[in-house]
C-alpha positions as CSV (number, residue, x, y, z in Angstrom):
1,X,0.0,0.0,0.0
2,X,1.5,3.4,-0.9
3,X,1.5,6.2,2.1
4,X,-1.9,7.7,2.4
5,X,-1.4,11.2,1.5
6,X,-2.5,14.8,2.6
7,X,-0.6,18.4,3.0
8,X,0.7,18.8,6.6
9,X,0.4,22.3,7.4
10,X,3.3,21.6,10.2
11,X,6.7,20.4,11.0
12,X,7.8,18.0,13.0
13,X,9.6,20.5,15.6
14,X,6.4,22.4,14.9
15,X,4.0,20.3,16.5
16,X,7.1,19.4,19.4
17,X,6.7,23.1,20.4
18,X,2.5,23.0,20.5
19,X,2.6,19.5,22.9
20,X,4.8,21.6,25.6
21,X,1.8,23.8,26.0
22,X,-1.6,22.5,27.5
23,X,-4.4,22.3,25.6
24,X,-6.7,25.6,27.1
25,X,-3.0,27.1,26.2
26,X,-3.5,26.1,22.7
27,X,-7.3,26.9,22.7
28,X,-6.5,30.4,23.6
29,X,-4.1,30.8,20.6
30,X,-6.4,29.3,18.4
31,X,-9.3,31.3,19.1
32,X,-7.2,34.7,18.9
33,X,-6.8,33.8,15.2
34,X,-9.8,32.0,13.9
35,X,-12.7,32.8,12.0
36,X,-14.8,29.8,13.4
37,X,-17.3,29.8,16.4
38,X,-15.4,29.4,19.4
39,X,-18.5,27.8,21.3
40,X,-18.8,24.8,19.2
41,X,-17.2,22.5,16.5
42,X,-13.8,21.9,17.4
43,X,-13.6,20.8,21.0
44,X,-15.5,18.1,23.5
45,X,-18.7,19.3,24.3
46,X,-18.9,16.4,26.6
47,X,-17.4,15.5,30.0
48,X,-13.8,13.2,28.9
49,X,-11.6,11.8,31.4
50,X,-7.9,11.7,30.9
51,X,-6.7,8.4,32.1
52,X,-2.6,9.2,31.9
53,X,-2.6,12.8,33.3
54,X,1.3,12.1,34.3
55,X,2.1,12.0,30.4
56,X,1.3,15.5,29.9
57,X,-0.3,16.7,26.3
58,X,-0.5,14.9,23.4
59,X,-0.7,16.0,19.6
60,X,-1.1,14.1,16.7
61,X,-3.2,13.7,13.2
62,X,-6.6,12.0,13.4
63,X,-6.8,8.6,12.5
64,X,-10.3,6.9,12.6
65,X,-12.1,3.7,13.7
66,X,-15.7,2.8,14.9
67,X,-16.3,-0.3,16.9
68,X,-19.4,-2.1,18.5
69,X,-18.1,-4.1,21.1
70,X,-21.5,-5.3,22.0
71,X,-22.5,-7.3,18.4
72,X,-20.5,-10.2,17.9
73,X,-21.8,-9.9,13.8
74,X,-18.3,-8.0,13.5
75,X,-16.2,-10.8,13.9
76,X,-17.5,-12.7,11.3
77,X,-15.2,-9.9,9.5
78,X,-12.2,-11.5,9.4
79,X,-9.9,-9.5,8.1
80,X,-11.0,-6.7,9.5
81,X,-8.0,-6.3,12.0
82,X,-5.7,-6.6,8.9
83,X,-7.2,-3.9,6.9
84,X,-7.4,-2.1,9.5
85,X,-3.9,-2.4,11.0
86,X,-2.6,-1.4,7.3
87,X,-4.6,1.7,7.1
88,X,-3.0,3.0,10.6
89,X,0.2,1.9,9.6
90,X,0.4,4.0,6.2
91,X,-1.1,6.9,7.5
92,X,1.6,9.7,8.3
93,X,3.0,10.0,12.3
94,X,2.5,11.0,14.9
95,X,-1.4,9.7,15.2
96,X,-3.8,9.6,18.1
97,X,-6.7,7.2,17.1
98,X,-9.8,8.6,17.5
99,X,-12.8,5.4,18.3
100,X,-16.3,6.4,18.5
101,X,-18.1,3.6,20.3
102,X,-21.5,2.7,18.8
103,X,-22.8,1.3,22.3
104,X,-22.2,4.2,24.0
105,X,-24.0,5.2,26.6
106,X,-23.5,1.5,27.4
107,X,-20.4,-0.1,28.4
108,X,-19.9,-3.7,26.3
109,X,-16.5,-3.6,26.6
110,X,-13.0,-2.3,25.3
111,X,-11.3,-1.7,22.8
112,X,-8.2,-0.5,24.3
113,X,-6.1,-2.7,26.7
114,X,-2.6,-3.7,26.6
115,X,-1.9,-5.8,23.0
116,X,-3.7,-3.0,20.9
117,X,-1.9,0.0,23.0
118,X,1.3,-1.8,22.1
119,X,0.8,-2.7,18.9
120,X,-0.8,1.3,17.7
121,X,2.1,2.5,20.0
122,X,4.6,0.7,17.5
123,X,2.7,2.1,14.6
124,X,3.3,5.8,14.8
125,X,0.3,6.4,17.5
126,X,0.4,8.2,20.7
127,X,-2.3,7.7,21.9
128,X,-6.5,8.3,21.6
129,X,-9.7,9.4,22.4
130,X,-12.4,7.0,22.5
131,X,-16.1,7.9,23.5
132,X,-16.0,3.7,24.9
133,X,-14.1,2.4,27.5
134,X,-10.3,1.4,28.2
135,X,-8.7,-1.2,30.4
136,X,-5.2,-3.0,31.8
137,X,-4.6,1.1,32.4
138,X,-1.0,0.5,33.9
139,X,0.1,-1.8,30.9
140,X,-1.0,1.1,28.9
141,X,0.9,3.6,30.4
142,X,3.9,1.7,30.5
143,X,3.4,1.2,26.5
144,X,3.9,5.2,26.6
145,X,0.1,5.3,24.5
146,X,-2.3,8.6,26.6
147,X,-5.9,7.8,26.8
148,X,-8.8,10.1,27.1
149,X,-11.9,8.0,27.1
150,X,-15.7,8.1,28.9
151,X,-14.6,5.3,31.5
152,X,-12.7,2.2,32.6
153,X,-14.0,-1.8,32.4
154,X,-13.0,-5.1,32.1
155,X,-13.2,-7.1,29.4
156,X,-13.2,-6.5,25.7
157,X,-16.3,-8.1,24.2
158,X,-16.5,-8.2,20.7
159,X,-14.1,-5.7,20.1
160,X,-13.2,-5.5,16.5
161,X,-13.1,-2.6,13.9
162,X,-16.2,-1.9,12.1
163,X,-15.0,0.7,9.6
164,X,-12.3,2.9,9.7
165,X,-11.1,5.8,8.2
166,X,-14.3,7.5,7.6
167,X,-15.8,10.4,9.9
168,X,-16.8,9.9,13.4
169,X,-18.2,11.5,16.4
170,X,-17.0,11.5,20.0
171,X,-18.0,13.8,22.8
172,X,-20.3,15.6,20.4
173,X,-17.5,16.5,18.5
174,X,-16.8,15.9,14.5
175,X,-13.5,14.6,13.7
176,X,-12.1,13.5,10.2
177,X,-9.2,11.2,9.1
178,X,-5.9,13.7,9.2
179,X,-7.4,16.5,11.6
180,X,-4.6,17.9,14.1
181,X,-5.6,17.6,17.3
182,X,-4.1,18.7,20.5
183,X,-5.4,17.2,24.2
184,X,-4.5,16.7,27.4
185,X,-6.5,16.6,30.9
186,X,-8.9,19.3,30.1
187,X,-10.0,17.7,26.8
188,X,-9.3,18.2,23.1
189,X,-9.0,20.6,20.6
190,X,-9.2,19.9,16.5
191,X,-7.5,22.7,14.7
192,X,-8.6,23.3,11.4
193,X,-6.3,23.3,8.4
194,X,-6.7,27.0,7.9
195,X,-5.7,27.7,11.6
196,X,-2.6,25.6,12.0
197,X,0.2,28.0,10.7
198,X,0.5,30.6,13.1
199,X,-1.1,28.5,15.8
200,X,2.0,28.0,18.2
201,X,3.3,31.9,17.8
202,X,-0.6,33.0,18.3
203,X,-0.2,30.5,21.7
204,X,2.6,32.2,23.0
205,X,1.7,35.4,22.6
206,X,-1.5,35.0,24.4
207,X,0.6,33.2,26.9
208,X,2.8,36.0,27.3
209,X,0.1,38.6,27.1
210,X,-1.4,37.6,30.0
211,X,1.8,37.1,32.3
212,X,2.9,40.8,31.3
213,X,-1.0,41.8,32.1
214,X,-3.5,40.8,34.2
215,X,-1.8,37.7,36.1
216,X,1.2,40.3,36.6
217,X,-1.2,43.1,38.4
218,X,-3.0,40.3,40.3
219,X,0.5,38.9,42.0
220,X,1.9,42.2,42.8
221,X,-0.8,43.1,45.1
222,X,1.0,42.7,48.3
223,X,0.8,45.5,50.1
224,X,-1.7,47.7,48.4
225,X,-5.0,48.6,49.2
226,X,-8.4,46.8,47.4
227,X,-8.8,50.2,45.8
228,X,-5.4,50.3,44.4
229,X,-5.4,46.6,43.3
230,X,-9.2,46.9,41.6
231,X,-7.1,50.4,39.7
232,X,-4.1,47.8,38.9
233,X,-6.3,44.9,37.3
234,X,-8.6,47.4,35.6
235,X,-5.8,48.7,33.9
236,X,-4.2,45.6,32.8
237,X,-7.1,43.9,31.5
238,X,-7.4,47.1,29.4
239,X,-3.4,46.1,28.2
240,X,-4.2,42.5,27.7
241,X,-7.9,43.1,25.7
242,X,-5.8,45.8,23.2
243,X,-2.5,43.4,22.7
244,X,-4.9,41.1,22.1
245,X,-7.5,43.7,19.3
246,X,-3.5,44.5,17.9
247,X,-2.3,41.4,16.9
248,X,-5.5,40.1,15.7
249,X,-5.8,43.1,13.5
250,X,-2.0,42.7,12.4
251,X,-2.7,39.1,11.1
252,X,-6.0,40.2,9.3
253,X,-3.6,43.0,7.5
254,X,-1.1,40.3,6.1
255,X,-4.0,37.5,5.8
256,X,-5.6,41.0,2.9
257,X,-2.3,41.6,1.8
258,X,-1.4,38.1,0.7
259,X,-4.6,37.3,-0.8
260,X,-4.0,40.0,-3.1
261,X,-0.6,38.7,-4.5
């Protein structure tokens, strides 16, 4: 099979610099420079545990799979794990495999545990988000492979893909084959292709703007009276909201000016 194909808008040391930020980090940066709706769309609308907290963020390209761990029709598929195994392997690093989990709200069992952890982790994937369950979580972790997932159980069931590569939907949230996404214990952001360059420099200014701003007035209030420190915040939220207007209107300026070369 050749490599399954499609532009990446980043780098390698690109995407390195992104995973040292959390992901509300990264939210912020991404919703100083998009044109999307910031309230839905691209994040988990629902509740989603992170299992591995320890291992930090995570940020990889979608890859997709749905499973029903409940119908035991699927197995009767039996080259389903093959296929399926050759479309994650072909699809470019680093992944995180996203499994939407057609028995959900209902727990039949995992798909996750500590062969299949091993054997993604040794096919370019760092982990996933499943809307199902997850199990042998210490043999996971050890594999290095982050889970976010809707719970923990025991057994696997019928576990077995279904169909793969196609679109899916977990946590009331739409994600496609190749989308970047960026998550760690507060959930997950999917970044857009148009909102990818520029993301980590639009991060760290927001970062930085609020450390020079309104976290900076709030910490040097020793000493001064509730009048003086209300004056101090006022003022700097003031800084941070037009740092913020600025370099939102200075990317709008080139985003005109190269769309007319």
């Amino acid at each position: 099979m050749d490599d399954i194909v499609f532009e990446k808008k980043l780098t390698y040391q690109d995407l390195l610099k992104l995973k040292r930020w959390n992901t509300p980090t990264v939210y912020n940066g991404w919703e100083q420079i998009t044109g999307r709706d910031r309230t839905k769309g691209n994040f988990n609308l629902e509740e989603v545990n992170d299992f591995m907290p320890q291992m930090g963020s995570m940020i990889g390209y979608a890859v997709t799979v749905v499973v029903e761990p409940s119908n035991p029709e699927h197995t009767k598929n039996l080259l389903a794990w093959e296929e399926y195994r050759e479309y994650i392997a072909y699809f470019p690093d680093p992944k995180i495999v996203v499994v939407q989990d057609l028995d959900k709200p209902r727990c039949d069992g995992s798909f996750w545990g500590e062969v299949n952890s091993n054997v993604h982790r040794a096919l370019g994937c760092v982990g996933t988000i499943t809307d199902g369950a997850i199990r042998d979580l210490d043999e996971m972790s050890n594999a290095g492979f982050k889970a976010l997932a809707a719970r923990m159980c025991v057994g696997h069931a019928f576990s077995t893909p279904v169909e793969w590569g196609t679109e899916v939907e977990v946590f009331s949230c739409k994600i496609q084959p190749g989308d970047l996404i960026h998550a760690d214990k507060h959930g997950f952001l999917v970044v857009p292709e148009e909102d990818q360059v520029g993301l980590y420099e639009a991060s760290c200014f927001m970062d930085a703007n609020e450390c020079n701003t309104v976290i900076q007035a709030a910490r040097m209030s020793s000493g001064k009276t509730k009048r003086e420190i209300l004056q101090d915040i006022n003022r700097a939220a003031k800084q941070f909201q037009d740092a913020a207007e600025a370099y939102g209107n200075g990317r709008e300026t080139i985003a005109r000016k190269d769309s007319n070369l």
